[in-house]
VEXDREN-2710 file (C-alpha; in Angstrom, 1 decimal):
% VEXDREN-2710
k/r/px/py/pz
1/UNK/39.1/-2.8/-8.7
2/UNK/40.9/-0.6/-6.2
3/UNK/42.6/-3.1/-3.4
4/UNK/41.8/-2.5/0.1
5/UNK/43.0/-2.6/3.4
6/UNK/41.8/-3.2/7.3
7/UNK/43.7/-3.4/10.5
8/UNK/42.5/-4.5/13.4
9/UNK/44.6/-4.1/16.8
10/UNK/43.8/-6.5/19.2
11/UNK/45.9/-5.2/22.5
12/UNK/43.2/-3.3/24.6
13/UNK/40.7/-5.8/23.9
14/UNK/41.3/-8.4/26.4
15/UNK/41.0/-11.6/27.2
16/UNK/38.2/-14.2/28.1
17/UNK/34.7/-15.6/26.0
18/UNK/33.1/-11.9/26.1
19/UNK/36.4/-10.7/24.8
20/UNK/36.7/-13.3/22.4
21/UNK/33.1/-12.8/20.7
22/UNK/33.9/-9.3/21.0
23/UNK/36.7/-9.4/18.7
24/UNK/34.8/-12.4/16.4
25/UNK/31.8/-9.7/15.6
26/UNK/34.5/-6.8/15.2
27/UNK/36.1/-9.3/12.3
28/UNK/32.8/-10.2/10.6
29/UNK/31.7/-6.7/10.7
30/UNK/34.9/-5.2/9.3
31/UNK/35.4/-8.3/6.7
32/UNK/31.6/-7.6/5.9
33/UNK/32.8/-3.9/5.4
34/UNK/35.7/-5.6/2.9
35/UNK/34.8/-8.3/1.0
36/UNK/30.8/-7.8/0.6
37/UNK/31.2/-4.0/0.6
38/UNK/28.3/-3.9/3.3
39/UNK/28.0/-0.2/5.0
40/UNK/26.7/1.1/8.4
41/UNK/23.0/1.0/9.1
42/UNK/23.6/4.3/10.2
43/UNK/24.6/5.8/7.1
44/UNK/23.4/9.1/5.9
45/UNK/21.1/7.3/3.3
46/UNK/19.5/4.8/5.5
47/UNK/17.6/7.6/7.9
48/UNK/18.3/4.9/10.8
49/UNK/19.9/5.9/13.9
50/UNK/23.4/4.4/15.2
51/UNK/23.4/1.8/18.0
52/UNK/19.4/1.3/17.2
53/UNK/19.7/-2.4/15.8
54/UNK/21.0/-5.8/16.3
55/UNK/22.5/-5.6/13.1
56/UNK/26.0/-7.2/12.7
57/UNK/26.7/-3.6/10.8
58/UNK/25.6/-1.3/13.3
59/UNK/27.5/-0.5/16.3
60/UNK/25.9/-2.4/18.9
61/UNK/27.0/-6.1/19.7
62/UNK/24.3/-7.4/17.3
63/UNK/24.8/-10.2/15.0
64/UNK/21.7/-10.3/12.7
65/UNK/21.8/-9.7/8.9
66/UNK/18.8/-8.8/6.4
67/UNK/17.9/-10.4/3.4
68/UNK/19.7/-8.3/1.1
69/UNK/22.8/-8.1/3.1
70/UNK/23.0/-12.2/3.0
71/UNK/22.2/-11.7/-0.8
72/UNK/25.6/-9.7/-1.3
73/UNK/27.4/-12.4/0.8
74/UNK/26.1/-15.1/-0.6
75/UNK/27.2/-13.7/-4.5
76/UNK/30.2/-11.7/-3.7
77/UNK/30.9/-11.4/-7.6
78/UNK/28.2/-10.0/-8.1
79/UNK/27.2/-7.6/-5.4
80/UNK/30.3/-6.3/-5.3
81/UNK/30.6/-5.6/-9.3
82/UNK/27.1/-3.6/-8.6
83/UNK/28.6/-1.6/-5.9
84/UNK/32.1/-0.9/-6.9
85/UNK/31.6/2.9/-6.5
86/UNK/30.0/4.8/-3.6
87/UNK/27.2/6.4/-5.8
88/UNK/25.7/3.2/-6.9
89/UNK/25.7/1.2/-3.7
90/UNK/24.0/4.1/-2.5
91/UNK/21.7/3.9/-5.1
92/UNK/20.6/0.5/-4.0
93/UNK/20.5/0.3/-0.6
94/UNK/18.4/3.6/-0.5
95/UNK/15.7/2.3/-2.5
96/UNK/16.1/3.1/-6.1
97/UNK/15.6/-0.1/-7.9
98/UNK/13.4/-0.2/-11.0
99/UNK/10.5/-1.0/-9.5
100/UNK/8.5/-2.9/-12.3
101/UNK/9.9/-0.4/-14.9
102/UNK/11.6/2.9/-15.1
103/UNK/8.4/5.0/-15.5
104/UNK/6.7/3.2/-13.0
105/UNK/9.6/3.7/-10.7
106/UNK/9.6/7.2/-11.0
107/UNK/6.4/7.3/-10.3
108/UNK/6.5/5.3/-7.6
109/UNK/9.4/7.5/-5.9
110/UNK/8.3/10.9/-6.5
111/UNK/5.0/10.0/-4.6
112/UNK/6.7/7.9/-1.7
113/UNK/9.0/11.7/-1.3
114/UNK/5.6/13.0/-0.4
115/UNK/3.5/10.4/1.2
116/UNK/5.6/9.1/4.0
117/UNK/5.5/9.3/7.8
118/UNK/7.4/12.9/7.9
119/UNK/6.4/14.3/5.1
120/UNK/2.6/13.6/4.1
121/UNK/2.1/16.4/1.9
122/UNK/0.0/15.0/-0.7
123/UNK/-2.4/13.8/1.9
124/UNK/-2.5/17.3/3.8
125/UNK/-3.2/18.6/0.3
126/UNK/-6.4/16.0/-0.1
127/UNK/-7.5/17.3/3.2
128/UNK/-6.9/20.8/2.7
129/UNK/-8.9/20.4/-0.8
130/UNK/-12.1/18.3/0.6
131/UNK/-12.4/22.0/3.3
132/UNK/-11.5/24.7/1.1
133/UNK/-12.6/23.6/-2.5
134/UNK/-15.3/20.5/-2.0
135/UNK/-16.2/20.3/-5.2
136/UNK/-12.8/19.8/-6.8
137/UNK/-11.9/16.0/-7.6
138/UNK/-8.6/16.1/-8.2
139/UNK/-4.7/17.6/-7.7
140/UNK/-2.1/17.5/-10.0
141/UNK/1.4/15.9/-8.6
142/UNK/4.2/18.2/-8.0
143/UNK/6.4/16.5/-10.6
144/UNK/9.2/18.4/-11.8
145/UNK/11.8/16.1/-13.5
146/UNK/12.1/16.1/-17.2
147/UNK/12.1/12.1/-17.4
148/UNK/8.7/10.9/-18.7
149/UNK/7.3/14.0/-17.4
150/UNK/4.4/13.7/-20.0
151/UNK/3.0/10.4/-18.8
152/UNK/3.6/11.1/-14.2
153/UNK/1.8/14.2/-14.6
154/UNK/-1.5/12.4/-16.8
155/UNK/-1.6/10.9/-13.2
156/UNK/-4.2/12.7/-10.9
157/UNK/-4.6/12.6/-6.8
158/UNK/-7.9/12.0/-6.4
159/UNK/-9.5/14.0/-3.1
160/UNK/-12.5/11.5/-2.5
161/UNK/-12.7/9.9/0.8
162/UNK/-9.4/8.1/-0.1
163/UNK/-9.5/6.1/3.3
164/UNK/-13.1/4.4/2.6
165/UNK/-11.8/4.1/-1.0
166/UNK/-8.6/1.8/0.0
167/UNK/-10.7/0.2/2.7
168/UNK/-13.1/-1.4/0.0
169/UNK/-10.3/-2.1/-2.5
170/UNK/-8.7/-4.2/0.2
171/UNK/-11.9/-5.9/1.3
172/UNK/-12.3/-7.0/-2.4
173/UNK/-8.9/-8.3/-2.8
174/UNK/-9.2/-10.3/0.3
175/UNK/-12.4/-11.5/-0.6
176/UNK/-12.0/-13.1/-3.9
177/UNK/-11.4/-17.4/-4.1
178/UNK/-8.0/-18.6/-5.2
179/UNK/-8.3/-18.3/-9.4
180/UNK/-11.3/-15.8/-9.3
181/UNK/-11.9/-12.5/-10.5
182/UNK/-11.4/-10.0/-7.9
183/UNK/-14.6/-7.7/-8.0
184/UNK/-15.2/-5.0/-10.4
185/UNK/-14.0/-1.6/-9.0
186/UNK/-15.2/1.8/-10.1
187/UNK/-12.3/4.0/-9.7
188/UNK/-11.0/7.0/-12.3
189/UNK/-8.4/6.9/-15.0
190/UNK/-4.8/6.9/-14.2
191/UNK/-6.2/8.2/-10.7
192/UNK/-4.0/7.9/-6.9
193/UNK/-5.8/7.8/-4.0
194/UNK/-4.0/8.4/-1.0
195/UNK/-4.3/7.6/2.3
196/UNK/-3.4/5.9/5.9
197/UNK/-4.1/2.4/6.4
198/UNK/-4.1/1.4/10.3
199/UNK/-2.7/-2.9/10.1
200/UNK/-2.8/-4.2/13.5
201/UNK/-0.6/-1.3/15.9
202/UNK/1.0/0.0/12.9
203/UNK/-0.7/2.9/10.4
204/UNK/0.8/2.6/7.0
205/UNK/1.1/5.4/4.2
206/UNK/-0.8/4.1/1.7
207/UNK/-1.5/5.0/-2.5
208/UNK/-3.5/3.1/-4.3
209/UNK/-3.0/3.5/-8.3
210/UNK/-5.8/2.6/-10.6
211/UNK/-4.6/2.3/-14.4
212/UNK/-8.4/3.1/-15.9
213/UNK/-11.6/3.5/-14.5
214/UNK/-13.4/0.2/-14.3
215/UNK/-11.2/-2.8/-13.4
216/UNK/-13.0/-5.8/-13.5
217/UNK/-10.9/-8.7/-15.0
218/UNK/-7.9/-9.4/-12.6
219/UNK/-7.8/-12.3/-11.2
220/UNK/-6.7/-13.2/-7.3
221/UNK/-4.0/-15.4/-6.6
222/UNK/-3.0/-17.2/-3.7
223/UNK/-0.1/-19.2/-2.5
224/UNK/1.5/-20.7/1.3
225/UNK/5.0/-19.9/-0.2
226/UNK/6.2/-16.2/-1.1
227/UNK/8.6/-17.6/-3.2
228/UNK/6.1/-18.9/-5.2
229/UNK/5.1/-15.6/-6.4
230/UNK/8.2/-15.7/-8.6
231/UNK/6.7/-18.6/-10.7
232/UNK/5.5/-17.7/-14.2
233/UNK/1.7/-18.5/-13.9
234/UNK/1.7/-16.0/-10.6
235/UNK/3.4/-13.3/-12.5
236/UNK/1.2/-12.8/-15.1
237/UNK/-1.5/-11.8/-12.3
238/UNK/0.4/-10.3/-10.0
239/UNK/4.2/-8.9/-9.0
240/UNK/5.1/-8.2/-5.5
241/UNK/8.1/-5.5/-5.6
242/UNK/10.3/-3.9/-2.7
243/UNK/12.9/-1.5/-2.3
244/UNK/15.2/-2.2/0.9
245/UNK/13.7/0.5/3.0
246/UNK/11.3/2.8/1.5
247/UNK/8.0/1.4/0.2
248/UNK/6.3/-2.1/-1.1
249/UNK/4.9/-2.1/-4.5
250/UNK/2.0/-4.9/-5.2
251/UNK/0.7/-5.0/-8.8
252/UNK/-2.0/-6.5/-10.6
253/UNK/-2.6/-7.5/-14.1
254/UNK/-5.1/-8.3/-16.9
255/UNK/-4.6/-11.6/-18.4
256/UNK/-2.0/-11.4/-21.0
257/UNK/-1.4/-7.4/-20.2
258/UNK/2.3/-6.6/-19.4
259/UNK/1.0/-3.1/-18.2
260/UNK/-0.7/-2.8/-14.4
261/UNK/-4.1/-1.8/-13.8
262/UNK/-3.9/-1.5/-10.5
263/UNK/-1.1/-1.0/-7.9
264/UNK/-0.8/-0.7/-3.9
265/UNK/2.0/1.5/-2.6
266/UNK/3.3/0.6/1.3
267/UNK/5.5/2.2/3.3
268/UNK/7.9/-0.2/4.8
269/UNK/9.6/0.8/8.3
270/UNK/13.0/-0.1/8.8
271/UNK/14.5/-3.2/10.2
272/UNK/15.5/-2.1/12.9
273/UNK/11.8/-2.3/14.2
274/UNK/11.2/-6.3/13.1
275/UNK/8.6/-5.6/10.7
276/UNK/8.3/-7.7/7.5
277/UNK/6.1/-5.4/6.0
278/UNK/6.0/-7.4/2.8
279/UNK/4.7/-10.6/4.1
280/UNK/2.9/-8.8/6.8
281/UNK/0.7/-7.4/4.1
282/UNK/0.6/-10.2/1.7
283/UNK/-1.1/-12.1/4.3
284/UNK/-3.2/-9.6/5.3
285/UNK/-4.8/-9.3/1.3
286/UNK/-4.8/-13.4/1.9
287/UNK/-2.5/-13.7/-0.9
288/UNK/-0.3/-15.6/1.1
289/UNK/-2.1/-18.4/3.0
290/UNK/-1.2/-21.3/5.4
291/UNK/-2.4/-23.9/3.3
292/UNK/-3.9/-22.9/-0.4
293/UNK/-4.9/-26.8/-0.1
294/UNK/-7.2/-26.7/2.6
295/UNK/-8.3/-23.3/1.8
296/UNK/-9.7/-23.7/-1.3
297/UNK/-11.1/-27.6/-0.4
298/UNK/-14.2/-27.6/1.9
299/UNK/-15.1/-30.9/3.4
300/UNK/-18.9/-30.4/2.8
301/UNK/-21.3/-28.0/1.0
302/UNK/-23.0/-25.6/3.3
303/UNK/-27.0/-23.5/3.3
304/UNK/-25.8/-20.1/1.8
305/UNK/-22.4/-21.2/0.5
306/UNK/-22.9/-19.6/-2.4
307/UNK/-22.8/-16.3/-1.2
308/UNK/-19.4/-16.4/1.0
309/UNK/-16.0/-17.7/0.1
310/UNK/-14.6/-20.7/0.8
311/UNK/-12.3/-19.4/3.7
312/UNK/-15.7/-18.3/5.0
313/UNK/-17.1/-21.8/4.9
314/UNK/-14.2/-23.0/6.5
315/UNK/-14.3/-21.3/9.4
316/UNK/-17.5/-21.4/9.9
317/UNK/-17.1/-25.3/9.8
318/UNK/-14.6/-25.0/12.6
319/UNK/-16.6/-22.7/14.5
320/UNK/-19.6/-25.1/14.8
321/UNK/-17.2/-28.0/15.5
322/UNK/-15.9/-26.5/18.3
323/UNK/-19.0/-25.5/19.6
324/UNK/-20.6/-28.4/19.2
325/UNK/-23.5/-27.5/16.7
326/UNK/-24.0/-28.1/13.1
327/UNK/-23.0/-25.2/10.8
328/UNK/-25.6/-24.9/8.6
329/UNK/-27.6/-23.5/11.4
330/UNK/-24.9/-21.0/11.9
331/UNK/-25.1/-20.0/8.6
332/UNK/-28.8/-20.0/8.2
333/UNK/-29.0/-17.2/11.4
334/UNK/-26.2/-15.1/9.9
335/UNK/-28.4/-15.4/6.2
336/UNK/-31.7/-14.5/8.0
337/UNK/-29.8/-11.2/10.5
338/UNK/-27.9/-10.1/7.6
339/UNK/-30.9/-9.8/4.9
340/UNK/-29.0/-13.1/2.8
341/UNK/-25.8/-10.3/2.5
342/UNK/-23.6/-11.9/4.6
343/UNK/-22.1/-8.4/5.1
344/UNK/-19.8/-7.3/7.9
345/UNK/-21.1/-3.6/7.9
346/UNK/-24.9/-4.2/7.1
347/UNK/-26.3/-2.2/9.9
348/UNK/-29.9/-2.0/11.2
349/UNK/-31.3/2.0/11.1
350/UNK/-33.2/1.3/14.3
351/UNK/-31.0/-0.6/16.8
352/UNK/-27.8/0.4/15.4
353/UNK/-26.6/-3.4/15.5
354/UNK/-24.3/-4.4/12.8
355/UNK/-22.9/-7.2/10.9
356/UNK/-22.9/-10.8/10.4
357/UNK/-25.3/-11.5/13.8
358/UNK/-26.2/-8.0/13.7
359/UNK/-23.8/-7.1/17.4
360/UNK/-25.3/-4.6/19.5
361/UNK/-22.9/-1.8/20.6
362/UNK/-22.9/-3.3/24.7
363/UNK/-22.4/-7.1/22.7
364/UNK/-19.9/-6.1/20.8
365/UNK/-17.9/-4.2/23.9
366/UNK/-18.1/-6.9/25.8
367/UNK/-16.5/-9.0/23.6
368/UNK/-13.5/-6.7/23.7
369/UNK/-14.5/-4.3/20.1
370/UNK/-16.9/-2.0/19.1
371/UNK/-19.5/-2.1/16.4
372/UNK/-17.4/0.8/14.5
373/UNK/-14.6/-1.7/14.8
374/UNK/-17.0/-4.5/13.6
375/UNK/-18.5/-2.6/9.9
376/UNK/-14.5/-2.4/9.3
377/UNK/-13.8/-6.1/9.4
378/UNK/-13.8/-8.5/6.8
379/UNK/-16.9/-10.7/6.9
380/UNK/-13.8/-13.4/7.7
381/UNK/-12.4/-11.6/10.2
382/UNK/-15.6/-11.2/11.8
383/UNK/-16.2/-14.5/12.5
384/UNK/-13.8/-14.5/15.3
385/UNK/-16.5/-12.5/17.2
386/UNK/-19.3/-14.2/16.3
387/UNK/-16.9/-17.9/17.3
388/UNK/-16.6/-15.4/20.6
389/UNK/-20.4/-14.6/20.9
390/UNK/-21.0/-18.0/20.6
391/UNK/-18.9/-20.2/22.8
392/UNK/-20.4/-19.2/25.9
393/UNK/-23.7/-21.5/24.7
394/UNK/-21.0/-24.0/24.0
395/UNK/-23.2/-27.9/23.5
396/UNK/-26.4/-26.6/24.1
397/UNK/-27.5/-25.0/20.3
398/UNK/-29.4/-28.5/19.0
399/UNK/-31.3/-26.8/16.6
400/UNK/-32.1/-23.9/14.3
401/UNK/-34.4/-22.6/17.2
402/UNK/-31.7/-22.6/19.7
403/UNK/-29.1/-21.3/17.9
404/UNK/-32.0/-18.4/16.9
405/UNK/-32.4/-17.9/20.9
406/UNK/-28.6/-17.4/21.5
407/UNK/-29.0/-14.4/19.4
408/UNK/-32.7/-13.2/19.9
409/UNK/-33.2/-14.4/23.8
410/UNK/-31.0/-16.6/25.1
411/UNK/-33.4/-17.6/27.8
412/UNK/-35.5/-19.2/25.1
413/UNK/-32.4/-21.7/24.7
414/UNK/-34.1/-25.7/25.5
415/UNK/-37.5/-24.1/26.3
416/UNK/-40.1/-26.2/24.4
417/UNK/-41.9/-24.5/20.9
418/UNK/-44.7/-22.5/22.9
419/UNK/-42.6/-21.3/25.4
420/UNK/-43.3/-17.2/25.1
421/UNK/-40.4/-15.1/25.0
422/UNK/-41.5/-11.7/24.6
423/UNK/-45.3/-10.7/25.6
424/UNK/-47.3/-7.3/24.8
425/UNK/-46.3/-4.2/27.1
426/UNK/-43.3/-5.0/27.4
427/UNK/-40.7/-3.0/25.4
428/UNK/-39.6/-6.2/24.1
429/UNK/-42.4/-7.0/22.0
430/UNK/-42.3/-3.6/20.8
431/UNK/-39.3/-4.2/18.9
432/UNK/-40.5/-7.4/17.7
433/UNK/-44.3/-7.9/17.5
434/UNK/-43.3/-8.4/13.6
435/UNK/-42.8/-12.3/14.9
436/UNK/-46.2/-12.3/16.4
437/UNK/-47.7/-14.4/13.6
438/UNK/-51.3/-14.9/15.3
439/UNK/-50.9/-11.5/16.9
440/UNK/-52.1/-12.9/20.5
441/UNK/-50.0/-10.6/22.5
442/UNK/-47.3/-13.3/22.2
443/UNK/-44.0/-13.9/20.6
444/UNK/-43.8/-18.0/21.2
445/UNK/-40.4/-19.9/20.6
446/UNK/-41.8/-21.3/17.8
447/UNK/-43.6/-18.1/15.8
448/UNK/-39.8/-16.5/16.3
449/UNK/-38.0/-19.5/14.5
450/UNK/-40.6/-19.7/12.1
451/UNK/-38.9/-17.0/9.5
452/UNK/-35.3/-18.6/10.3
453/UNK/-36.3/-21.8/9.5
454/UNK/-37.5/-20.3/6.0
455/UNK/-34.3/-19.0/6.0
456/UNK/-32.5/-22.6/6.4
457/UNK/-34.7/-24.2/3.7
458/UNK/-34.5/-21.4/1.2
459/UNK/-30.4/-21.5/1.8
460/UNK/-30.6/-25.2/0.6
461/UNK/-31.0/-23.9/-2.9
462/UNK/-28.2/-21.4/-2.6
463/UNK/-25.8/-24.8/-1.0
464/UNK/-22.1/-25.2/-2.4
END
């Protein structure tokens, strides 16, 4: 290896603590430059401004250091045997690991080239495709290499509603139990579905790759360390890839297949803007969770539980504790206004209300969303609005009735059974004469919980 050389003159610098540190970072930086063969941040192949980062190897008065740059200090030998010419350090730090295998990776990297915040081409294309030629399902990919040419281009972009697409495939992968099958997915053959994927303030590129056209046999799997992804039992399931700054690669397997069947493609943004987007997203499928223990263990069966996950039943348990009421009551109103579905985007043609309480639009604004923001939810995630809806009536819901009232008419909540809550000529009863068992002209307390309550004691068979 070629010996080299740094000098550092220390005469302008000055004197005092500032100058001191000063001079301690210009050392680390420029031994960092020496011995670990670090480079800039700014450096043609990172696409990252200069003086944008606290990075120790930037030239600002940062200190901080990646993952991958404490990797190459931590095993000089080996880092700098890897990057002992220009071309291959470049190599690495711009992305081009083998990202499960070499086909894959090319793959992987021709379509990142054209599905990235800059250059979106292959999604413009969809779009142009779904105006100018509805009927067409698919585009071929603009691969031109020689290398496994044959198997990239058996690869189609689909042009269906991509976004709705990746929307469901993520709500199944979030969905499934720790050790359970993921739900079956209808997709096409060796098809890419591309598309934008909006994660808290940040939209994400996003291609989804689907091996064949039914997937129904991979099996979810959880953890509350990342590391243990690495283990042997986790991999066989599912790999969780990066390169250092261009995209995250999450895989998913068959039981004893060494081939993928289905693959999610993120863009990752730079450093230099704090975002982990690995472990962002990994918590966001619920693949990484606080506690896999008390995630999977629920302290007692619940009305419905069959037809929700466990992390359902757990927070619907905590829910009810911290309103004071007893959660099978929650779960028998959510059962009765969501048809037994327990869906977060069941919708009523009438009213227009949505979900697992069915929110009106002027409900769900004034608890800060809006019921388009509600059908896109997680039935999980929704459960922070309904624990929102709810707390306001916080000790008072004693009963299956009264929770019923919070929803229907809250003033009905602690009236007595015959206490009439909606009455004829009214455009209240209108809407709900249905409850008016004895059809009197009257909607009592009592003939509204009556179908709620069949609810409750038909979700006892359905308890887990």
């Amino acid at each position: 290896m070629i010996k080299q050389f740094g000098y550092l003159f220390t005469g302008a610098v000055g004197h005092g603590k500032a100058a001191d540190e000063a001079m301690s970072r210009t050392i680390a930086h420029e031994l960092s430059h020496g011995i670990f063969h670090l480079n800039h941040t700014f450096d043609t192949q990172y696409q990252i401004p200069k003086a944008s980062t606290k990075n120790l190897m930037d030239y600002t008065d940062g200190t901080d250091l990646v993952k991958h740059q404490w990797d190459a200090i931590h095993d000089p030998g080996i880092v700098i045997g890897m990057f002992e010419r220009d071309e291959e350090g470049a190599s690495f730090w711009s992305g081009k690991l083998t990202i499960l295998d070499t086909r894959h990776t090319l793959l992987f990297n021709h379509v990142y080239e054209s599905n990235h915040e800059g250059n979106l081409k292959y999604l413009d294309k969809v779009q142009n495709s779904r105006k100018i030629s509805p009927t067409e399902t698919s585009l071929d990919l603009d691969y031109t290499e020689a290398s496994e040419k044959s198997w990239i281009d058996s690869w189609k972009i689909r042009t269906a509603t991509s976004d709705e697409i990746l929307g469901n495939i993520i709500k199944k992968i979030q969905n499934a139990e720790n050790g359970k099958e993921i739900g079956r997915m209808y997709l096409n053959n060796k098809g890419i579905y591309i598309g934008k994927f909006k994660l808290e303030d940040v939209e994400y590129p996003l291609a989804i790759y689907s091996e064949r056209a039914t997937i129904d046999n991979i099996t979810k799997v959880q953890v509350s360390d990342i590391d243990d992804l690495e283990k042997e039992e986790n991999k066989k399931h599912l790999r969780s890839e990066e390169t250092f700054i261009k995209y995250l690669l999450i895989a998913f397997y068959e039981e004893g297949n060494t081939e993928p069947v289905l693959m999610m493609q993120i863009e990752k943004f730079d450093f230099s803007k704090n975002i982990n987007t690995k472990e962002k997203w990994l918590k966001y499928l619920k693949i990484i969770v606080m506690d896999t223990a008390s995630n999977n263990a629920i302290s007692r069966p619940l009305v419905w539980g069959t037809k929700v996950s466990n992390d359902f039943k757990n927070k619907v348990l905590a829910i009810a504790k911290e309103i004071g009421s007893d959660p099978n009551y929650l779960m028998a109103i959510m059962a009765f206004e969501s048809g037994g579905t327990f869906s977060s985007n069941i919708q009523n043609s009438s009213s227009g209300a949505v979900g697992l309480i069915q929110f009106m639009s002027f409900t769900a604004e004034n608890l800060g969303t809006t019921v388009g923001k509600l059908k896109k939810m997680t039935a999980e995630d929704q459960l922070f609005f309904v624990k929102k809806y709810f707390e306001s009536y916080k000790g008072k819901l004693k009963d299956v009735c009264d929770f019923y009232m919070a929803v229907l008419w809250p003033r009905g909540i602690g009236k007595d059974s015959n206490y009439a809550i909606f009455e004829e000529g009214t455009i209240y009863y209108e809407q709900n004469s249905g409850l008016d068992l004895n059809e009197d002209g009257k909607v009592t307390k009592n003939e509204a919980c009556k179908k709620v309550l069949e609810k409750y004691d038909k979700g006892k068979n359905e308890m887990r």
